[in-house]
C-alpha positions in Angstrom: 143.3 122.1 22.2 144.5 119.0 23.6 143.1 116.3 25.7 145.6 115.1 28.7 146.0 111.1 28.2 146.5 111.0 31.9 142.8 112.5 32.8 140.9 111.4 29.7 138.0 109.2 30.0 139.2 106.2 28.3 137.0 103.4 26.5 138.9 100.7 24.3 136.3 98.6 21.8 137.2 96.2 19.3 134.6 97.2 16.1 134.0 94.8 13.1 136.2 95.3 10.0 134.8 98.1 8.4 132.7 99.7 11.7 135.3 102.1 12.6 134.2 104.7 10.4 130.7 104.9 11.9 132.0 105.3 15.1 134.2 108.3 14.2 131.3 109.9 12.8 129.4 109.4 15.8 131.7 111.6 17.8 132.0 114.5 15.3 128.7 114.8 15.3 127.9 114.5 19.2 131.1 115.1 21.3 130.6 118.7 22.6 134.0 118.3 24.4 137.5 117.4 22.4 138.3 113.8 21.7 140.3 111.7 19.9 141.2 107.8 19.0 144.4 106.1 18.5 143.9 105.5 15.0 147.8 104.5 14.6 148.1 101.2 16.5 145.1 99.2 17.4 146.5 99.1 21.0 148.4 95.6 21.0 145.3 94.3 18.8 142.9 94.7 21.7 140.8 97.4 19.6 141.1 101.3 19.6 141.1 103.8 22.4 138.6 106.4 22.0 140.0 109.3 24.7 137.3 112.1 26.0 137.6 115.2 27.7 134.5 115.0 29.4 132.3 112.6 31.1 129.4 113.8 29.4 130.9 112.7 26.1 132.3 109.5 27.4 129.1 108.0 28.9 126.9 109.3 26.1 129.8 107.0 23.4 129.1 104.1 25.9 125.5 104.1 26.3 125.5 104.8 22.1 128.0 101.6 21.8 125.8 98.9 24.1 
C-alpha cells in the first residue's frame, strides 16, 4: 500500500546526527497506519519528512517528538 503525498499528514524535523534511527524505530513499532520518510534527500537540508496516513499516527509522532 501506498500513502498519497498529496493527503498525507506531513511533519518535517531536523534530528541530531545519529537520532534518525530512533525515530524510525519509533514508527515501526507504533504507526498502526502506513508511513514513510524521505530518507533520500534531507528536504533542501531543512530535516526529513516523516509522511502519515492517518492522523492518529501523526499526532501520536508529534506528541512523542515534543
Amino acid at each position: 500500500m501506498s500513502i498519497n503525498t498529496q493527503t498525507a499528514f506531513k511533519a518535517t524535523i531536523s534530528p541530531e546526527y545519529g537520532k534518525l534511527e530512533p525515530l524510525i524505530e519509533w514508527c515501526k513499532r507504533n504507526c498502526q497506519g502506513e508511513w514513510r520518510f524521505s530518507d533520500y534527500i534531507m528536504d533542501l537540508y531543512d530535516g526529513y519528512t516523516f509522511l502519515f496516513e492517518t492522523e492518529r499516527d501523526y499526532v501520536n509522532f508529534l506528541l512523542w517528538k515534543k
